[in-house]
N, C-alpha and C positions, 0 to 999 in steps of 0.2 A: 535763564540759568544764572545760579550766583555761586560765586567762588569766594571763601575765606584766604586770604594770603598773607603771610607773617612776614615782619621784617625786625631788624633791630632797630628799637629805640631807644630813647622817647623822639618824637617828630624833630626833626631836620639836622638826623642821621645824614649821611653819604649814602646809605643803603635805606633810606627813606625814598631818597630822591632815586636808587637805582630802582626801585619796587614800583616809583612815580610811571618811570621812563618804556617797564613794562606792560603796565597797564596801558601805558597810550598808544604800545603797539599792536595789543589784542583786540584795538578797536573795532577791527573785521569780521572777528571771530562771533563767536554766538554766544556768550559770555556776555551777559546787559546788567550784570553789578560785579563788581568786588568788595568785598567787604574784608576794613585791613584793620591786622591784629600785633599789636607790637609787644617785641619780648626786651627782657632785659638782660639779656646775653644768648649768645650762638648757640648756647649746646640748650638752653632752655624753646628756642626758635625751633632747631631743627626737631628738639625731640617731639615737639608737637607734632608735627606732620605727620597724617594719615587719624588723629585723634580733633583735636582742636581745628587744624588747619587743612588745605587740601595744597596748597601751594605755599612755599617760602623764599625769600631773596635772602642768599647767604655770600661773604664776598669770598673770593677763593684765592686771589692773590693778587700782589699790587708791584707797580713795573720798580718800584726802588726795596722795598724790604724782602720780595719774594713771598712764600708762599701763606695764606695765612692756616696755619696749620693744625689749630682746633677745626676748620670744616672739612678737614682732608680726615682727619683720625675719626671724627665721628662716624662720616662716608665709610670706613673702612670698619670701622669695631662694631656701630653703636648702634644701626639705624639700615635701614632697607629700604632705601630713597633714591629715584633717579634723576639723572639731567636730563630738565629739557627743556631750555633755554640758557645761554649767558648772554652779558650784559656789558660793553666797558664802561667805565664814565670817568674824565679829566676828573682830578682832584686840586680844589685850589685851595689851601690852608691862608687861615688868616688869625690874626691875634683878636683877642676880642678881650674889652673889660668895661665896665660902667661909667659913668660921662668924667666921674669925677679924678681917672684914673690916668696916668701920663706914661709912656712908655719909657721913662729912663728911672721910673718907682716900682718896677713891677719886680715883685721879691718871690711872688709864688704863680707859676704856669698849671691849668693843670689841663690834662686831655689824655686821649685814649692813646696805649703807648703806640701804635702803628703812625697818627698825627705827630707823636712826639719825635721818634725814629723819624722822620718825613722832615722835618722841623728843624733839626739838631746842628745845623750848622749857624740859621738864625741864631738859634739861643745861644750858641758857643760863641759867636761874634759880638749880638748886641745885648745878649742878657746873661753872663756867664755867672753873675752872683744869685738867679735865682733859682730858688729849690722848685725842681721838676716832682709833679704827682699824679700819678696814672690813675684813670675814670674807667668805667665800662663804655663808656660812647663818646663824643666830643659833644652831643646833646646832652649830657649828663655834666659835663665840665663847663658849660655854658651855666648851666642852673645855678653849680655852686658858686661860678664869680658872680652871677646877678643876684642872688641871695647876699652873699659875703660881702662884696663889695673890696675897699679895702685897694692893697697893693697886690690884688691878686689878675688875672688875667686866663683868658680861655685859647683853647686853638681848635677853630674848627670850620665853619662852612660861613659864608654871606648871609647866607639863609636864617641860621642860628641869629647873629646881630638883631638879626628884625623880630626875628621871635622873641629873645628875651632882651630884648630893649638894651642893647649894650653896641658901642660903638668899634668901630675897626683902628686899632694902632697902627698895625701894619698888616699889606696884603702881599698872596703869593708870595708865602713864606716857607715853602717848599723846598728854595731851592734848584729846585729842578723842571723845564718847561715839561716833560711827557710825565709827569706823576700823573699814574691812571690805576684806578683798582677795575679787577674782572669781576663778576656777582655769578655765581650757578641759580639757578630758580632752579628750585629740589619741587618734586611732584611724584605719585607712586608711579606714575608712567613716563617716558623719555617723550622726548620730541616726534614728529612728522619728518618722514624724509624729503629734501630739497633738492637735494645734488649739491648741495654744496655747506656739509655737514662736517662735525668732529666725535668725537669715543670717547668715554672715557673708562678706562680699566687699570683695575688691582691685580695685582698677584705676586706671590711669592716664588723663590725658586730654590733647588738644593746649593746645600754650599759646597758647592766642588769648581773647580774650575770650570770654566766654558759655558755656566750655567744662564747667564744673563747675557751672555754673546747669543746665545742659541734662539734666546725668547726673543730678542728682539730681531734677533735675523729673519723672524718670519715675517715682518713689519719690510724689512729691505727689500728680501727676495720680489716682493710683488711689490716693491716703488712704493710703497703707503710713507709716506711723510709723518715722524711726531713730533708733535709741536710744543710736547713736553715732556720728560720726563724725571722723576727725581724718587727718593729713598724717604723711608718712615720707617721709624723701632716697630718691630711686631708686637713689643710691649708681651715680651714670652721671657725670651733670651737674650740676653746684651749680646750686642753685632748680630742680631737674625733682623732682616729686614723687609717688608713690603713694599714694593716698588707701583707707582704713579704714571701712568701714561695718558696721553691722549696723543689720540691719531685723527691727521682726517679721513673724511669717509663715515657713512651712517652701518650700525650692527648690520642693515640689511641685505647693505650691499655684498655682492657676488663674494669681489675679491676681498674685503676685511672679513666677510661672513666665515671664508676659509682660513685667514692669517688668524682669527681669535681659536678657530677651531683646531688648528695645528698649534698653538698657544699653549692648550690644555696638556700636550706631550711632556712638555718642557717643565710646569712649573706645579707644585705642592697644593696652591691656594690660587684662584680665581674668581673675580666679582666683576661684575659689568656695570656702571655706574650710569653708565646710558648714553644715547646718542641725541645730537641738539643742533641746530642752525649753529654757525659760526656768523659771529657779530660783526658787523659790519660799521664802523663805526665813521667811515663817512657819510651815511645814509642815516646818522642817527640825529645830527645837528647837534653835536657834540665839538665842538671848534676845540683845537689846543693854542694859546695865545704866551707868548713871550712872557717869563716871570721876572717882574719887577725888582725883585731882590737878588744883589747878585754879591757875593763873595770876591772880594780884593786878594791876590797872590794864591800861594798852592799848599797852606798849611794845610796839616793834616787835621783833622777833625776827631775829636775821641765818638767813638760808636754811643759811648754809656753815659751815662749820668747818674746822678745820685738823685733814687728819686724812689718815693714809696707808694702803694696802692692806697687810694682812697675810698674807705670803709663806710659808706653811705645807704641807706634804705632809698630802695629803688621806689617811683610810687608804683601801686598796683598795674598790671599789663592789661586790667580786662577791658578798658575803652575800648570799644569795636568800632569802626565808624565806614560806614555807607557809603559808596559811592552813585 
């Protein structure tokens, strides 16, 4: 049996390497190929699925920016895709630029903004004169400074250096030791139950008072724990919103099977995004280790920078390649 599975690229993505980390855990399973197919943005990834693809690694939020919120809207508007799998993986940001390139010349950064967001205390410290420019991937921002050359500079994974031949200025450049992003693997079916699972569900509610007290009281009343939950525009009406949960516990079980079902009283709109193992990630050999870079005193750090998208031709997605 062979499975197609999409990820974002081009190769040595974060969600290359998350896409890597699932494959090597399916090795039990009955699944003797994957065959990977890589997009050049989220919404072009996901919309594949159930067409092109049968399975996709998409990341869904990461422990310093929050949630990435193009894969939450599409879940929600676009696509009729469940979980059933996630994934965490450390994220270590590193500076990258070509041999001939010196870290006190670097006038142009460019990477994918969630790298740069991740980054921004580096840059605000040791490179605050250069213009920041946002990529669709940090595998994308790796190309342009190995193409370019120049006083330019990349931010992205270990990985990327070796692939395109560019050296490291600086490592774990983060900032922060637990930078971890979460990945959903989207499939038309959810997961297998474990016993020791999570939910994930949409829905909206009326706007009157008590409305969102009520929906989640059916999560309390029976002790279900959520481990997240947060608001999205219904993209109808300014201030109407769709609210984001996950619970633990599988759709199957007894007591969630009744708390979703008493759910429906409560609320306008309801979508079930699906139930999945919860990741374990001391069992993944996944280590979080001390970052090197570390910020002197307690300035405050601007969130933003001045910085512009970079308008580049992707090369084509259709490399398929075999495992």
């Amino acid at each position: 049996m062979s499975v197609k599975i999409g990820y974002l690229g081009p190769k040595g993505t974060f969600t290359e390497e998350a896409m890597e980390m699932w494959i090597e855990r399916q090795k039990h399973d009955t699944i003797n190929k994957y065959i990977k197919v890589e997009y050049c943005s989220i919404q072009k990834l996901i919309h594949a699925l159930g067409m092109e693809i049968d399975e996709a690694v998409a990341p869904i939020e990461n422990s310093l920016e929050g949630s990435v919120n193009i894969t939450i809207d599409l879940l929600i508007h676009e696509v009729d895709a469940r979980v059933k799998g996630e994934l965490i993986l450390p994220i270590k940001q590193n500076l990258l630029a070509r041999e001939e390139t010196f870290l006190e010349g670097v006038e142009e950064i460019y990477s994918h903004p969630q790298a740069l967001y991740q980054s921004r205390k580096f840059i605000y410290d040791r490179l605050p004169q250069a213009r920041v420019n946002e990529t669709l991937s940090t595998a994308e921002a790796a190309r342009i400074v190995a193409e370019r050359g120049g006083n330019t500079a990349a931010i992205g994974s270990r990985r990327l250096a070796e692939i395109y031949g560019l050296k490291i200025l600086a490592e774990d450049i983060q900032g922060h030791k637990n930078n971890m992003t979460r990945f959903y693997v989207l499939s038309s079916k959810d997961g297998d139950r474990t016993g020791r699972d999570k939910t994930a569900v949409v829905f909206s509610t009326e706007n009157k008072p008590g409305s969102l007290f009520n929906s989640l009281r059916v999560f309390a009343e029976r002790n279900l724990n959520l481990t997240k939950i947060e608001s999205r525009p219904s993209k109808r009406i300014l201030g109407e919103y769709i609210f984001f949960v996950e619970v633990e516990g599988h759709r199957e079980d007894g007591v969630l099977k009744e708390a979703l079902e008493k759910l429906k009283q409560y609320t306008g709109f309801i979508k079930l995004l699906g139930s999945y193992p919860i990741f374990d990630i001391a069992l993944s050999g996944k280590g979080v280790k001390e970052t090197s870079f570390r910020l002197q005193g307690s300035e405050e750090v601007p969130r933003f920078f001045t910085w512009k998208p970079v308008k580049e031709d992707y090369p084509p997605s259709g490399g398929e390649e075999a495992v």
